[in-house]
N, C-alpha and C positions, 0 to 999 in steps of 0.2 A: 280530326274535328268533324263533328256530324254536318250532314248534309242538312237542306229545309227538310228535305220528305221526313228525317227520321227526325230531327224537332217537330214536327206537328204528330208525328206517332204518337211523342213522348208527352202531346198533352192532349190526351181525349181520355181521362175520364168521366165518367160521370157529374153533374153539378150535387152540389154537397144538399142532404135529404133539407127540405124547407123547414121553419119552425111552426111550430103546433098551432103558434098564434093568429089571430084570423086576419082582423082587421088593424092593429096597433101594434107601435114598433116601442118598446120598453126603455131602448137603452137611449143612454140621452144627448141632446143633440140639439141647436139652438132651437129658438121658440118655433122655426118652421114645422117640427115634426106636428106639431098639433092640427095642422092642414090637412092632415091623415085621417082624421078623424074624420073627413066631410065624406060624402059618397057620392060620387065616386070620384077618385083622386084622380090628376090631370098627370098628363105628361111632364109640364111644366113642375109639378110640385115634387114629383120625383126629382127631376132636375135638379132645383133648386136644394135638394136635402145631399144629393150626390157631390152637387159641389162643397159641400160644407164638411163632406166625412172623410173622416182623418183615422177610421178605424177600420179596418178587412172584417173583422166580425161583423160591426157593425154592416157593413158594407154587404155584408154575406144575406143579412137580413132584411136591407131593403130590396135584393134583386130578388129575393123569394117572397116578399113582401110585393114587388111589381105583376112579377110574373101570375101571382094569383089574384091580381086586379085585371090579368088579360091583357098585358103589355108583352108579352112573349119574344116576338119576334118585332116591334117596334124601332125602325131605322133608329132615331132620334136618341129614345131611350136606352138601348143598346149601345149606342155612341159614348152615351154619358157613364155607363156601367164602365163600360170599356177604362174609360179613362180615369174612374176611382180605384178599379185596381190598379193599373197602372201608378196611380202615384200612390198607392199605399206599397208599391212595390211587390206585388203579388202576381209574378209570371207563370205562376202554374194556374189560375183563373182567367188571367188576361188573355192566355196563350189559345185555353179552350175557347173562350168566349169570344176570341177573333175567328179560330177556324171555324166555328158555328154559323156565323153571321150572315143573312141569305145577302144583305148588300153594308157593302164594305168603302167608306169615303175617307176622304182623306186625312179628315180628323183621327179616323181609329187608327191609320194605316200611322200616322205620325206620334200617335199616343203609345203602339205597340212598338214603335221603333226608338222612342226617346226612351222607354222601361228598356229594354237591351243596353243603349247606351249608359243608361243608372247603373246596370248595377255591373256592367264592364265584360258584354257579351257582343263584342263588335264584329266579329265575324259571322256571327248570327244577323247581329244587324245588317249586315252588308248585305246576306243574302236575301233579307227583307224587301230590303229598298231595292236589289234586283228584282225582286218577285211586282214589286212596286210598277217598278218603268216599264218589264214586260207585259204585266196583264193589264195595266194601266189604270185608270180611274174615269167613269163617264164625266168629269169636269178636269178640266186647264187645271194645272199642279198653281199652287200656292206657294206664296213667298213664306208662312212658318215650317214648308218641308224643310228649307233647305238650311237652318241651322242647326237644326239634328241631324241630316247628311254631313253635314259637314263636321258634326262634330264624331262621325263616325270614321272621317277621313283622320281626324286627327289621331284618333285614339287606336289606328291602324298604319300610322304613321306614314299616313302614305297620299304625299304629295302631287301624285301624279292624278291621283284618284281624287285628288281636292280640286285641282285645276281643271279635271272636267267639270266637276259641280260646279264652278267657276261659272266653265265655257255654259252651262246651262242657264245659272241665274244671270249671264249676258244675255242670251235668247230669247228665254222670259221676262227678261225687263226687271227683274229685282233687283239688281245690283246697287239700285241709288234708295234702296230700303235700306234703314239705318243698325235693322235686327240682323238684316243678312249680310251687310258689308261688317258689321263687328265679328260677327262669326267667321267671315272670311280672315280677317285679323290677325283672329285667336285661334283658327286652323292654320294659316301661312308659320304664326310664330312654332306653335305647337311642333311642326312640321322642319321646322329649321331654318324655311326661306323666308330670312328679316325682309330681304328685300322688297319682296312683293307684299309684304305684309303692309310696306309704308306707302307702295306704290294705291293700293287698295285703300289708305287711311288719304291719300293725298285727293285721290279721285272721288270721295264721298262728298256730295255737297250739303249734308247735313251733319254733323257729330255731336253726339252727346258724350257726355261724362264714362260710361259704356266704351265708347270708341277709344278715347286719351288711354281707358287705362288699360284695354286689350293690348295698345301697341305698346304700353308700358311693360306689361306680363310678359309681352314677346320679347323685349329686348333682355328682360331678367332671365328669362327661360332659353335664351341661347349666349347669358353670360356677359353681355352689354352694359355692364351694371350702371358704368358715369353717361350712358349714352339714354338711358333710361331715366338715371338724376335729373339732366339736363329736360327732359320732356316735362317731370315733375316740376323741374324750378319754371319754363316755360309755360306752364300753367299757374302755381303761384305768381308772375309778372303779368298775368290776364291777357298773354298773348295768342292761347287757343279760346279764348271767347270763356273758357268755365275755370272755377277755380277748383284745385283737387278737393278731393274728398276723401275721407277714412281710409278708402279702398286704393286710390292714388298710394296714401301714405305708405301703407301696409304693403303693398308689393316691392316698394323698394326697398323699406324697410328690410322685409323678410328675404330677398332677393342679396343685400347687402349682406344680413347673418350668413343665410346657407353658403357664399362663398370664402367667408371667412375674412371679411373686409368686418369687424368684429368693432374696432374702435368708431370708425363712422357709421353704421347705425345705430347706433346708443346714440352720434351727437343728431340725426333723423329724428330719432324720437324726440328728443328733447326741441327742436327747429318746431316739430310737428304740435309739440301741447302749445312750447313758447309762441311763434310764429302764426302758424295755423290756427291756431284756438280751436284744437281735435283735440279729444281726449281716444288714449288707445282702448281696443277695445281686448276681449281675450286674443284674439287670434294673433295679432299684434304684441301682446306679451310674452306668445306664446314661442313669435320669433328672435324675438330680441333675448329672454332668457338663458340659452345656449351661450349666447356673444357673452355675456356677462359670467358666466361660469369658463371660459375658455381662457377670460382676460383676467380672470380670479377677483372678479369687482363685487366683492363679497359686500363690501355698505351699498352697492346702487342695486344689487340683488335683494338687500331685506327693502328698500325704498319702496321697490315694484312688487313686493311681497305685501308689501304695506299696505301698495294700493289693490292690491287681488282683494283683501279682507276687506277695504271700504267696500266694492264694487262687489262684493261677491259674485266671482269668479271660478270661484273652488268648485262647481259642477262639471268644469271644464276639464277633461280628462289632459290634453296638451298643457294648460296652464299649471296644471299639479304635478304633469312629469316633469314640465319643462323647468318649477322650481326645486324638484326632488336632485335633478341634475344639474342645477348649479350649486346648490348648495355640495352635493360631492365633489364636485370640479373643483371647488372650493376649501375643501378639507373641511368642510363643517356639520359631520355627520351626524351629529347631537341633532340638529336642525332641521337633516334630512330626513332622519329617522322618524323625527314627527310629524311633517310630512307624510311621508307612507305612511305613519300609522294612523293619521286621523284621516286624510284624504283621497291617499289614493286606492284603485279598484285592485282589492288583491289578486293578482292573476300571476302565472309563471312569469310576464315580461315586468312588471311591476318589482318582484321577487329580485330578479336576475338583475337589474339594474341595482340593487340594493348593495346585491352580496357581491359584485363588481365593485363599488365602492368604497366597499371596505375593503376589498382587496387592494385597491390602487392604494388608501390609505392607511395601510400595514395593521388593517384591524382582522387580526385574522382570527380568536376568537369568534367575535360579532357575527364574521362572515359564517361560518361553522354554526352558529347558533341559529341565523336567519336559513339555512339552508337545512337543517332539520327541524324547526318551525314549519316549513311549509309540508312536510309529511304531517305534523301531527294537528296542520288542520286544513292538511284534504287538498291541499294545491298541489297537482302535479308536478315533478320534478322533472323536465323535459331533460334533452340532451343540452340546450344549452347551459341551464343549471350545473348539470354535472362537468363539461368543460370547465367552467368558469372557475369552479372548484378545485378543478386537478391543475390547471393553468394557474391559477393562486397560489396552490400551493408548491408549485415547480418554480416560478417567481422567487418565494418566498425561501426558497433553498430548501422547505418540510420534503425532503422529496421519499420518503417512508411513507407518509401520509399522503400523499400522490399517487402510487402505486396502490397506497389497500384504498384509496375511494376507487380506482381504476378495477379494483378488484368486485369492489360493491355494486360498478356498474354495470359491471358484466352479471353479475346474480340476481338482478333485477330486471334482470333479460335487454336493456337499454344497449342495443347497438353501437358501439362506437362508430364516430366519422371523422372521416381525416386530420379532423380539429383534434378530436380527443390523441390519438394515436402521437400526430406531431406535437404535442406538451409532453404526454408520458416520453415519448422519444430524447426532448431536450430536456427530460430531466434524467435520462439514462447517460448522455451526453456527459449532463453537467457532475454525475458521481462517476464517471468514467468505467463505468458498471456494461460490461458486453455481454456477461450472462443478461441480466435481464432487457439488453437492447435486442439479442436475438429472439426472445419473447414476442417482446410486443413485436417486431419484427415477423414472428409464426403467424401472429395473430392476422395484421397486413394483409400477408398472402391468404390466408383463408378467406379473409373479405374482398380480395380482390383489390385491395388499395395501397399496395405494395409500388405501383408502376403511377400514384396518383404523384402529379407533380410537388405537391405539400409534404407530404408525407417520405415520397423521394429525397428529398431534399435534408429531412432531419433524421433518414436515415444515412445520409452520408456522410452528416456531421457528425453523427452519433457514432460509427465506427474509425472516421477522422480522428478523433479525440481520445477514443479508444486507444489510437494507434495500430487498426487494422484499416489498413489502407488499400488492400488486396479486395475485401469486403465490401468495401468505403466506392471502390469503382463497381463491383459487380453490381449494388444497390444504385448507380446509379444508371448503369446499360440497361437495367430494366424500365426507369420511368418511361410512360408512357410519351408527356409531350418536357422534353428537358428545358425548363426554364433557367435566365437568366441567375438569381437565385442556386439554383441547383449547381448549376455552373462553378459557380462561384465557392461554394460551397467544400466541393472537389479539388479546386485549385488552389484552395487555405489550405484541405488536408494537406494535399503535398507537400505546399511551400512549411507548412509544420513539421511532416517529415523530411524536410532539409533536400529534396529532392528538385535542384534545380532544374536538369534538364529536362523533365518530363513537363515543370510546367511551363517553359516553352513550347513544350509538344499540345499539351491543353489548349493553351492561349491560340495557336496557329487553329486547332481543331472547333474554339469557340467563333473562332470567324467564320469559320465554312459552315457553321451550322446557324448562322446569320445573327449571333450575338456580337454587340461589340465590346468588350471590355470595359466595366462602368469604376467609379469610384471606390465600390466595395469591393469590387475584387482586385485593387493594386490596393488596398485596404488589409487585404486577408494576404495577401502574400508580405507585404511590410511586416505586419504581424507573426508571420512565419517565422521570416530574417531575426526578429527581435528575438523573440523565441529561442530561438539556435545560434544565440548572441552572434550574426552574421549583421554585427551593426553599420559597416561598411556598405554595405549592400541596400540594406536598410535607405540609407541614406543616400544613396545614391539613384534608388528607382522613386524616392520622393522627390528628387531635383527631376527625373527623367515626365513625372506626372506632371509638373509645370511646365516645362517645355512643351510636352503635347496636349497644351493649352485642355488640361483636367483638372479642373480645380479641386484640391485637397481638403475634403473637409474637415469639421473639429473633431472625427474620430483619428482619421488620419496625424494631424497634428498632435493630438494626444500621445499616440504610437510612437510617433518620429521624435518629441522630447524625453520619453522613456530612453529612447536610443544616443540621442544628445546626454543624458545624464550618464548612462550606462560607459562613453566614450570620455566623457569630462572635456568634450571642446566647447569652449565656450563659443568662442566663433560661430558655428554650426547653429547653436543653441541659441544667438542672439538672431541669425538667417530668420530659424524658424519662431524666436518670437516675433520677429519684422513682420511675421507674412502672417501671423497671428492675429495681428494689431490692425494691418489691413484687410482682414474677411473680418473683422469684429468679433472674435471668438477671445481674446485677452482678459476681456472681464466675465466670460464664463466660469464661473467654479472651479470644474474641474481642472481645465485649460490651467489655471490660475493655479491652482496645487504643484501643476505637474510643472508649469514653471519655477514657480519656487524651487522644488524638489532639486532642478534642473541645477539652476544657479550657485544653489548650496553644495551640489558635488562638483560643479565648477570652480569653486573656491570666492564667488561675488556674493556675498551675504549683502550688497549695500541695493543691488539689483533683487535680491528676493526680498527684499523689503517695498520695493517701487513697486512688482508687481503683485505681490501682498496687498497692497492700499489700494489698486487700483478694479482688485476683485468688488462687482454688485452686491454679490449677498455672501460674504463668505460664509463657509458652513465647518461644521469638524473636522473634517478632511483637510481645509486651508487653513485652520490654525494649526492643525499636527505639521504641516508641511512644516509650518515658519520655524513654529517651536522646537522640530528636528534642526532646523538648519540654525536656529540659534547655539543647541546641542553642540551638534557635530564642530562649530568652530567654536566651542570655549564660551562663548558668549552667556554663562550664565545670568546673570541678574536681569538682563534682557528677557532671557527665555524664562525665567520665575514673574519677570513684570508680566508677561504674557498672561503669564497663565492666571494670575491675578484679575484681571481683564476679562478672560474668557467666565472665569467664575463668575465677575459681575456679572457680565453681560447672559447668564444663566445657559450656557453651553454646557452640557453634560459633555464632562470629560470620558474617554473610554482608558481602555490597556495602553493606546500606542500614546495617547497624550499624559499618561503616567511619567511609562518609560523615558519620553523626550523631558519631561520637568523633572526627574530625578536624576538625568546625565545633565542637567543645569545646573541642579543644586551641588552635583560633583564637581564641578566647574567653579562653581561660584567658590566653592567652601562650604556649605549653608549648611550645617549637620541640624541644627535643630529645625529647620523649615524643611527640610528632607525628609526629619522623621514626619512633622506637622501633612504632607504630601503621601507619602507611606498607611499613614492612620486611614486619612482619607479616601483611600480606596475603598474601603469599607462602606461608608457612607453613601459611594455611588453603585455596588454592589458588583465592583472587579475584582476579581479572583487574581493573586498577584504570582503570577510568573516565576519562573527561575530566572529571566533575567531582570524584573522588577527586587529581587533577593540580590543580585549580583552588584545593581546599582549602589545598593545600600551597604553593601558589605565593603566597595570601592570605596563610599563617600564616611565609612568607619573607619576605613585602613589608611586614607589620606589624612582621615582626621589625628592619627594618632590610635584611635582605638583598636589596637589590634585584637588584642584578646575578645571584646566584645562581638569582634567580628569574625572571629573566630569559632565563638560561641553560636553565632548565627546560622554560621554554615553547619555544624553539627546539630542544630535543630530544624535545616530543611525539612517540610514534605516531603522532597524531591530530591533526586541524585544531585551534588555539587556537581557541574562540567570544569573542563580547563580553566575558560575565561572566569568561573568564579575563584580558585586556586589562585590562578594569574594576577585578578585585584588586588588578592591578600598578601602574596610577593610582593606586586607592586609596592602595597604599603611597605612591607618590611624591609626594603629598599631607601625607600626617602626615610625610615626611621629607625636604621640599619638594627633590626633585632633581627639577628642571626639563627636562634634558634624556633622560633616561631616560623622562619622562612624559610628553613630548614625543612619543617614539617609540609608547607605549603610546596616546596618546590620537586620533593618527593611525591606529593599527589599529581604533579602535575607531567612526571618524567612517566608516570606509569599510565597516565589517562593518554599525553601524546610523548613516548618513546623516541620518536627522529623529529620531533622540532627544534631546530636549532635554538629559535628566541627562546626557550626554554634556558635551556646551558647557559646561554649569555644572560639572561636576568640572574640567576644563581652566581653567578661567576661576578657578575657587578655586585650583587651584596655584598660576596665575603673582599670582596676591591673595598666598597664603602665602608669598612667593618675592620678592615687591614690584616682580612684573614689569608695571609698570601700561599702559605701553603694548600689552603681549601681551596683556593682558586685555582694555584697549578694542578692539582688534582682533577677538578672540573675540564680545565682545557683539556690535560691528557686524555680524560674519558669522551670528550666530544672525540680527537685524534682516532681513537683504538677503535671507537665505531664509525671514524668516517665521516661524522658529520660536518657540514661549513658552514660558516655562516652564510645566509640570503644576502648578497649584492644589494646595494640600495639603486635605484631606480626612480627615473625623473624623465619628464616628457617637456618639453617647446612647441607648441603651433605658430605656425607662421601660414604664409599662401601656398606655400605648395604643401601643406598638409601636417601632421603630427611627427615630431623625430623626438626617436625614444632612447635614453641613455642608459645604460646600465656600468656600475664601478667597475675598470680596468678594461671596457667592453672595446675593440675596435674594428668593428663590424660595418659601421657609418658609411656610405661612401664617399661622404668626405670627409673624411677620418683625417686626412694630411691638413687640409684646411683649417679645420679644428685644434689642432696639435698645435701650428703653428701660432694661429691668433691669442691662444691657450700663453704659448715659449713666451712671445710678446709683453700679452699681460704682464705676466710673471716677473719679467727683465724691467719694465715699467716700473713695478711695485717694487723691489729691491731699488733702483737709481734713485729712488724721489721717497723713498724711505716710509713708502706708507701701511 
């Protein structure tokens, strides 16, 4: 940071050449310029014109306009120059035109120190106001020194340096000055020490409106925010002597939004027009806007939109983003877009907020469109732009189109930064692509950002996922400073690569390097577990995170019902929706899916209905859930009502809500609302599957239609698999045509050779059919190669855990116990004849 000496270097040059003109100043200025015209002009009329200009040219012209009236070195006049640059904001005149000055008072000394603090040169300032007390001033310092001291204490953050100003304006007796105790206030707040700031507000024996709302600012500015309400309602009750005002309102107001206390300033504002009889003004708009695009309050957003256009407001740069960005927050980009296009200033941040927008809003055209828009009219495309772009499209799964903008950016000579590197990274991740994760990876190391903690970090998930875990740690002994994250990151790979004991080893190593083990990393190792169907395990470090009082969040519990479902305990599965239901995550969406999902491979269809109903907004994802689990148990006509329903209610169906209402319609019987379901794909533009064919070929073969269905299968696109073969068996089974099944049952010996159900469904037709010698033939052939049939298999939970049955199996440990309660029954049911 430069010293005084080489700031005053840095402004001596010369004053800019005078204009040509003699005696009269052109440009215009109120009726005082005409006083110029008298001869010869006073000091006072200089004066008076300096205070009125609002222009540095202009301003240029009356000091060469003085100066050749013979005012040169003019205490007075000088003073007043001083201070027109100054507030025109022009520190390279002001600067010279201090160090020139043969005497220097305190006016100038406080005019040159309050331009420092304007435009956020407080270290300059500071050494001012040193140069200040050292060389001093032929008069006693004055009380308006010391709210620009002080306000350079604040903006240096430095409270110790505020409490000498303090100790001074005690000395000199200003302290019960009503300018310089608000100052102190709003330096105390600034500074962090509420305390003294009230101590200060308490001890003033005068307060204005000024004072109420510095100590209001303070309390918002170190996060006090009901402590601060309370001040305000205490001034509405007329207990501080004044009632609030605009600026009252707006701090709390605005102090409410920024912390995200989103619902109660919105009802502020409304206290403030209702109550108050204040109307807001921009600035006030300008903070409440945000709160309304967070809380998605898309009607109380055009209300205040409404009011921007009575009030004309739209010159207001915060008031036009800040509706630009509710209306996105909103999803209401039509809205936004015209916005930007009519009002707002087109610049790169302007731009970037746009094509972010659309991003959030899966408008990925748009985004694409708006971001080569701003090349063909001359906006620079900074680096945020281009993240925002490649981040969108990694998001967006485009990840080909990710890479070649990654590619464009590099040809355009634009830098990548850590942002850039960890997007293209998680999307090397997400294709599981290690050729081009060692790329960007090259790329890193040439920039030096290989060891940056961000970029660490997705490079370890990126060889994680890879499944180079050898990699995966070497990327990470090089970050620089290993963050939490990072951590974390390393100990999912493992637990991915099934590698328990190491992350034991990790975890003991993440203490000693002073992390503690957060929610996301017993997160990413659950996740492992599930992974490596180690659902035991699974389950059992989610019990061990509520005992060490960690509460599990709705990733977590997401996780852990995959595993529930995967297990079919229901028990386990009702645990974890118990604990669901109390962190209020139950009526989440997704939560709520995966419940479903849960319940259905549990065998409780009446439970994934309760939690069905009790989902907020279901989406397509929670009707596929239901409508599978209608599927999966038979429940046709249910799962057709469904879908019914979802049509109303204008839910675009996808592939997997086809699928689940065509295994209903086989369920129901429904052949001709199956086909009606079948057409219909069309209509919503899904491409239909081999197993959307197989459904249909099931629900022909049950119907009777064999041969139709028959015909089907030899006009797939697509290879027939088993389970399509296996449908058409099936049929020819319950409608014993033999020789059709014949055909069917030979595709299916040759696509799976050693499946037993194969043999037995074959072997049960020519049974249904009373083809006995075709059957004994079948068995001998299972015989000659060996095959058996699969054992049936059945499982019990009870409290001590899952016991698993298999036919003739006596494995059990209490196999004797069994046997016998077994003999019992048995002797039971014989005596009493049942």
């Amino acid at each position: 940071m430069k010293t005084l000496l080489s700031v005053s270097e840095a402004f001596t040059p010369p004053l800019p050449p005078i204009p040509s003109s003699t005696n009269r100043v052109t440009l215009s200025l109120p009726n005082q310029v005409t006083l110029l015209h008298h001869k010869p002009p006073t000091s006072t009329t200089y004066a008076s014109l300096l205070d009125s200009c609002h222009s540095p040219t202009l301003g240029k012209q009356l000091h060469a306009h003085s100066i050749k009236s013979g005012f040169l070195a003019h205490h007075f006049l000088t003073t007043k120059l001083l201070q027109m640059y100054a507030r025109n904001s022009s520190l390279h005149h002001s600067r010279h035109l201090f160090d020139t000055m043969p005497f220097r008072n305190l006016h100038s000394w406080t005019a040159l120190l309050r331009l420092h603090v304007q435009i956020g040169l407080f270290h300059q300032a500071f050494l001012l106001l040193q140069q200040l007390f050292n060389e001093g001033v032929p008069v006693e310092l004055d009380f308006f020194v010391f709210p620009v001291a002080l306000k350079i204490c604040s903006g240096l953050f430095a409270v110790e340096l505020g409490r000498q100003m303090h100790g001074m304006a005690l000395k000199h007796g200003f302290v019960e000055n009503v300018y310089v105790g608000n100052a102190l206030i709003d330096m105390y707040g600034k500074c962090g020490s509420l305390d003294e700031a009230k101590k200060v507000l308490e001890g003033m024996p005068h307060k204005d409106c000024v004072s109420w709302n510095s100590m209001i600012t303070a309390c918002v500015a170190n996060g006090f925010m009901y402590e601060a309400l309370d001040l305000l309602q205490s001034m509405c009750a007329g207990e501080c002597g004044l009632p609030p005002n605009l600026v009252s309102w707006s701090v709390v107001i605005g102090g409410f939004a920024q912390n995200s206390y989103d619902a109660e300033s919105v009802k502020l504002l409304a206290r403030m027009v209702v109550e108050g009889g204040i109307r807001p003004n921009a600035q006030t708009l300008a903070s409440v806007l945000p709160a309304c695009g967070r809380m998605q309050w898309l009607h109380l957003g055009k209300e205040l939109h409404g009011y921007v256009v009575r009030h004309e407001f739209f010159s207001n740069a915060f008031v036009v983003n800040g509706l630009v960005d509710m209306y996105i927050k909103c999803g209401d980009m039509r809205s936004a877009f015209k916005m930007f296009s009519r009002f707002s200033r087109k610049c790169a941040a302007s731009y970037n907020a746009m094509i972010a927008g659309y991003w959030e809003n899966g408008h990925v055209f748009r985004a694409k469109e708006l971001f080569d828009q701003m090349k063909q009219e001359g906006v620079e495309r900074d680096r945020i732009s281009w993240n925002s772009m490649i981040s969108g499209y990694v998001d967006s799964s485009l990840l080909d189109e990710a890479f070649s903008l990654f590619r464009d950016l590099l040809e355009e000579g634009i830098e990548p930064d850590s942002f850039t590197l960890g997007s293209v990274l998680s999307g090397c991740a997400d294709m599981a692509s290690i050729r081009r994760g060692k790329e960007i990876h090259s790329h890193a190391i040439v920039r030096d950002l290989h060891s940056n903690s961000f970029v660490a970090g997705a490079l370890v998930e990126m060889y994680c996922k890879c499944q180079n875990i050898v990699a995966a740690e070497m990327a990470f002994n090089d970050a620089s400073e290993r963050d939490l994250p990072t951590w974390n990151a390393l100990i999912s790979g493992y637990a991915r690569s099934s590698q328990t004991k190491k992350i034991g080893e990790l975890l003991q190593k993440m203490k000693r390097d002073g992390f503690e083990p957060n929610v996301y990393t017993w997160n990413g190792i659950i996740a492992g577990y599930v992974e490596n169907k180690q659902y035991d395990s699974a389950m059992r470090l989610f019990t061990e995170m509520q005992t060490a009082n960690l509460r599990p969040d709705i990733y977590t519990v997401g996780i852990i019902l995959a595993a529930c479902s995967k297990l079919a305990t229901i028990q386990r599965g009702k645990q974890v929706h118990a604990f669901s239901i109390r962190a209020g995550h139950d009526s989440d969406v997704h939560i709520g899916a995966a419940l479903v999902d849960m319940y259905a491979k549990c065998g409780d269809v009446k439970h994934c209905c309760h939690v069905y109903n009790r989902i907020s907004n279901p989406n397509l994802v929670s009707h596929n859930a239901l409508l599978t689990a209608y599927a999966m148990h038979g429940l046709g006509e249910e799962g057709i009502a469904l879908f019914r329903r979802m049509l109303a209610g204008k839910v675009r169906p996808d592939h997997v809500t086809f699928l689940a209402v065509l295994s209903s319609c086989v369920h129901a019987g429904s052949l001709e609302i199956g086909h009606e379901c079948f057409d219909l794909m069309v209509t919503y533009n899904v491409t239909p599957t081999l197993k959307h064919y197989t459904c249909m070929i099931d629900l022909l073969s049950r119907a009777g239609k064999l041969y139709e269905a028959y015909e089907l299968i030899k006009k797939l696109p697509m290879e027939a698999d088993a389970v399509t073969w296996n449908a058409l068996l099936g049929g020819c089974f319950i409608h014993s045509e033999v020789d059709l099944g014949e055909i069917a049952a030979e595709k299916l010996l040759e696509l799976e050779p050693n499946n037993p159900g194969n043999y037995v469904m074959l072997a049960n037709l020519y049974a249904s059919a009373g083809k006995w010698q075709c059957l004994a033939q079948t068995r001998q052939l299972m015989k000659d190669k060996g095959i058996q049939k699969s054992p049936g298999c059945s499982w019990i939970e009870d409290k001590d855990g899952t016991h698993v049955f298999v036919a003739s199996d006596k494995t059990h440990k209490r196999t004797d116990e069994i046997f016998y309660i077994l003999d019992n029954l048995i002797r039971i049911k014989h005596k009493n004849n049942l």
